[in-house]
C-alpha positions in Angstrom: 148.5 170.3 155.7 150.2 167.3 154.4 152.1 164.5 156.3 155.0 165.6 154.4 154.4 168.9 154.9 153.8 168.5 158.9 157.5 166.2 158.8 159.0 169.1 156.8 157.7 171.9 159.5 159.9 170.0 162.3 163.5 169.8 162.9 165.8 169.9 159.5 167.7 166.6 158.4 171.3 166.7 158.5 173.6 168.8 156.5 174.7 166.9 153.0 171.6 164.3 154.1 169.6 163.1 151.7 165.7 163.9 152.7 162.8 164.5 150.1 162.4 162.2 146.8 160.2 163.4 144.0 159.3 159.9 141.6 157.6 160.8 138.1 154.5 158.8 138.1 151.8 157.9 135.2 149.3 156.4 138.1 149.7 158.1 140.9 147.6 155.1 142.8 149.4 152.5 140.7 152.7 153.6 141.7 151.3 154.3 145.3 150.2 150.3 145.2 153.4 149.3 144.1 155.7 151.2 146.7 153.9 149.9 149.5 153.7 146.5 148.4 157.2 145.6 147.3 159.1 148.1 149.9 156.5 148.6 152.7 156.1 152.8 152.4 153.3 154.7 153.9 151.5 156.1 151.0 148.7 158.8 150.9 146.9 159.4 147.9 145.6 162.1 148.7 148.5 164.3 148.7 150.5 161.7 146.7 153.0 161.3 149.1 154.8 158.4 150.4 156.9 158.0 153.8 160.3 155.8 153.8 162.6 155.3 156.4 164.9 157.8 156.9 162.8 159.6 153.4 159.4 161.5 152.7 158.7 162.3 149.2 156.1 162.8 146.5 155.0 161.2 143.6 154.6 164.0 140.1 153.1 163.9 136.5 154.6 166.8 135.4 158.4 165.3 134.9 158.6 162.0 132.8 159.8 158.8 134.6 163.4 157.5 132.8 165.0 154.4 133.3 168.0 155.3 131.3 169.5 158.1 131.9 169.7 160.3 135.1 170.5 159.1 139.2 169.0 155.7 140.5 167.8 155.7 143.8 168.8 152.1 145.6 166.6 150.9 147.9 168.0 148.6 151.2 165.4 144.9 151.3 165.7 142.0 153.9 165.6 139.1 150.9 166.3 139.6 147.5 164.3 136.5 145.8 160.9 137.5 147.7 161.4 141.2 146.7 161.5 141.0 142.9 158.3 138.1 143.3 156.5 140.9 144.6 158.0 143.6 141.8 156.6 141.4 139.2 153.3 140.8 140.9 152.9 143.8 141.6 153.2 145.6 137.6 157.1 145.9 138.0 159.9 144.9 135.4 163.2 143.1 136.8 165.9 144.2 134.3 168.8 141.2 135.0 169.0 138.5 137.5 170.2 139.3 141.1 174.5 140.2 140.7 177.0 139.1 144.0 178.7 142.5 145.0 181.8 141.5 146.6 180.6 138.9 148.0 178.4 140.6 150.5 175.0 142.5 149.0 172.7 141.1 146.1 172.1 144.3 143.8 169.2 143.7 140.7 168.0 146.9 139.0 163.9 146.7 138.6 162.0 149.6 136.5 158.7 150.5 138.4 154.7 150.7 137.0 155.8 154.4 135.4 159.3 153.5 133.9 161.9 154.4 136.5 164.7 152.4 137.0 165.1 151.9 140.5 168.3 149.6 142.3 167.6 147.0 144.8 170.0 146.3 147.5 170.0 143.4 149.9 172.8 141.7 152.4 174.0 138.6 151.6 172.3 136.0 154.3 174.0 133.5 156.3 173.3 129.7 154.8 169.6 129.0 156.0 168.7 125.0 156.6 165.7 124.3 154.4 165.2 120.5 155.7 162.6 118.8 152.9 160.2 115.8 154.0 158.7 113.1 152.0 154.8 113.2 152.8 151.9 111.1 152.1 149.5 113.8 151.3 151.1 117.2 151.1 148.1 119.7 151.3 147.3 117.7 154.5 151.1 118.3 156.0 151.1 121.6 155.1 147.6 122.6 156.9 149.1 121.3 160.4 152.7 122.6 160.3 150.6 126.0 159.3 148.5 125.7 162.0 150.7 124.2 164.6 153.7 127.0 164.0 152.1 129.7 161.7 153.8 128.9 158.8 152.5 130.7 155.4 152.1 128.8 152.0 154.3 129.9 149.4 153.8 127.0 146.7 150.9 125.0 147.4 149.4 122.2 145.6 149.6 118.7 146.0 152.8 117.4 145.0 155.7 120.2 146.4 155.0 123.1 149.0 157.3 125.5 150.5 156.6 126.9 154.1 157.8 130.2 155.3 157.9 132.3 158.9 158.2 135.5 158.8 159.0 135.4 154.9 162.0 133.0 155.2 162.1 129.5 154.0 161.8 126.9 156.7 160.2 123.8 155.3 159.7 121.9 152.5 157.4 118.9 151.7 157.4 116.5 148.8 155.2 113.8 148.0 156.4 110.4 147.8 154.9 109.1 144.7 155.6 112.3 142.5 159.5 111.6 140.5 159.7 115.1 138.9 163.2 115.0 137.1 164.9 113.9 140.3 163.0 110.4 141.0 161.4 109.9 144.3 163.1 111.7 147.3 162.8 108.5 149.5 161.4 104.8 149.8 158.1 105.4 151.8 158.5 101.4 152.7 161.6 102.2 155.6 160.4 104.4 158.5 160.4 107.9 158.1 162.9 110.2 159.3 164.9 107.4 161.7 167.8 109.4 163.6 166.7 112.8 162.5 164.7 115.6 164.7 163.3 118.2 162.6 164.0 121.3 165.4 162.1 124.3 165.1 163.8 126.9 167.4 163.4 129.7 168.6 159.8 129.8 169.2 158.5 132.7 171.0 155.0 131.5 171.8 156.0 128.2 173.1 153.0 127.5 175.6 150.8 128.5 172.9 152.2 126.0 170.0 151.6 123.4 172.9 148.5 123.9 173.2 148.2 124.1 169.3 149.9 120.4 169.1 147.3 119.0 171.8 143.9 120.5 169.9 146.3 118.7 166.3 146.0 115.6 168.5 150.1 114.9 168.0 151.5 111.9 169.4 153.7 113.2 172.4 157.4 111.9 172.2 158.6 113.5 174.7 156.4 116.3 177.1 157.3 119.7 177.8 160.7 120.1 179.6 163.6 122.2 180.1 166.8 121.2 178.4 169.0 120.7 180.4 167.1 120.6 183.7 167.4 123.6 185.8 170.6 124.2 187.5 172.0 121.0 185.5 174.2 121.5 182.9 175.4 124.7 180.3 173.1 123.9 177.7 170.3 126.5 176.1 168.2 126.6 179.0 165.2 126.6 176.6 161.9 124.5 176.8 161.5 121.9 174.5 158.4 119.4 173.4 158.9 116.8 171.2 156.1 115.5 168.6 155.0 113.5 166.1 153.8 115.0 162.8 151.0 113.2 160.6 154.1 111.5 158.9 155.7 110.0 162.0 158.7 112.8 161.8 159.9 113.7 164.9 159.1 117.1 165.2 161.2 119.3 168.0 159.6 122.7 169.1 161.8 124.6 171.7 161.4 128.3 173.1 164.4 131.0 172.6 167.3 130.3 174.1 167.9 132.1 177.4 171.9 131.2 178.2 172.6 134.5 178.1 170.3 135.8 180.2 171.2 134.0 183.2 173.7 136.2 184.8 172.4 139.1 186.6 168.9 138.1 186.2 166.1 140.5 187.9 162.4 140.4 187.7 160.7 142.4 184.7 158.9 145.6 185.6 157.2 146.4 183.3 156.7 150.0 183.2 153.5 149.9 181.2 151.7 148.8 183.9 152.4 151.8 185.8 
């Protein structure tokens, strides 16, 4: 039996709810590849099935895929922009550039490896700071700020690289020489970065990317602390170090902020230990 078959033999979906998707395919494994890739399904070959959230289904060969005529099935993504990179690099066609809905969801139509036209559907995000540093060497810079906070590379090269967590933009860098059509970003003759902390927040393995900074050898600014001290103050309540990067940026790394867990505050248990 099936995964499908085994989710179909338990309790029924809703009334009126919207359960089981059949997709025409040419390439069953192509389209399998593709699913998985750009929207994260569970895909079995085997039984050419797939598992969504909230939807099983099945890819067939025996109905023709149409991208003109007939329902399209719109499928809910965190980030528009890195969704149809991966349609593309992953043997899909993006029909028309990403369209504002009212001002709150991005909606593209993409056709997939067989033909169907499928609708993509993604919030519109809050504005996201995407601070950009002048570097000396930018292959160099973007090496420790991966291994110092995990970042992933999603430009490389060395003139201009983007740095993402998690998929999001966080950092840019840009070497000082290189003009592109802008001219240079910045005189690399007057210190670099005076009166600005690059902050990196909400950083859930905080000892860790301590530890990470030491083995980078980072100039120290300022140690580890709590900001503001304990039982001083109604700031964050986070922990903070304060580096330098290869640059001479300040670079700020500070845990999650805890403010809102102060009130009422009782050991964990942890019941897995039980």
């Amino acid at each position: 039996m099936s995964s499908n078959e085994q989710r179909l033999a338990g309790p029924h979906p809703t009334h009126g709810q919207m359960g089981y998707l059949q997709l025409p395919a040419l390439d069953i494994a192509r389209s399998g590849a593709f699913y998985a890739a750009v929207f994260g399904w569970k895909v079995d070959n085997t039984y050419a099935s797939f598992e969504a959230p909230g939807m099983i289904g099945q890819w067939i060969t025996d109905r023709a895929p149409s991208s003109a005529t007939g329902p399209v099935v719109w499928i809910f993504v965190d980030q528009i922009a890195p969704t149809l990179t991966r349609v593309i690099a992953n043997g899909g066609t993006v029909q028309h550039a990403p369209q504002l809905d009212n001002g709150e969801r991005w909606l593209a139509e993409i056709d997939d490896p067989a033909g169907n036209r499928i609708g993509v559907v993604a919030a519109v995000r809050p504005v996201q700071p995407q601070p950009l540093l002048a570097v000396r060497d930018v292959e160099a810079a973007s090496n420790w700020y991966q291994q110092l906070l995990g970042f992933q590379s999603d430009h490389g090269g060395p003139h201009y690289e983007r740095l993402l967590s998690n998929g999001v933009l966080v950092l840019q860098l840009h070497e000082w020489e290189t003009e592109h059509d802008h001219g240079r970003v910045g005189d690399p003759n007057i210190e670099p970065g005076n009166g600005v902390l690059v902050w990196f927040g909400e950083v859930t393995d905080f000892e860790a990317a301590v530890e990470r900074a030491e083995r980078l050898n980072a100039t120290i600014v300022l140690p580890p602390h709590r900001n503001p001290p304990e039982g001083q103050g109604n700031g964050p309540g986070h922990r903070e170090i304060w580096i330098k990067d290869l640059d001479g940026y300040t670079i700020v790394i500070a845990s999650p902020d805890w403010r809102s867990a102060r009130v009422n505050v009782h050991p964990f248990h942890n019941p897995l230990t039980h």
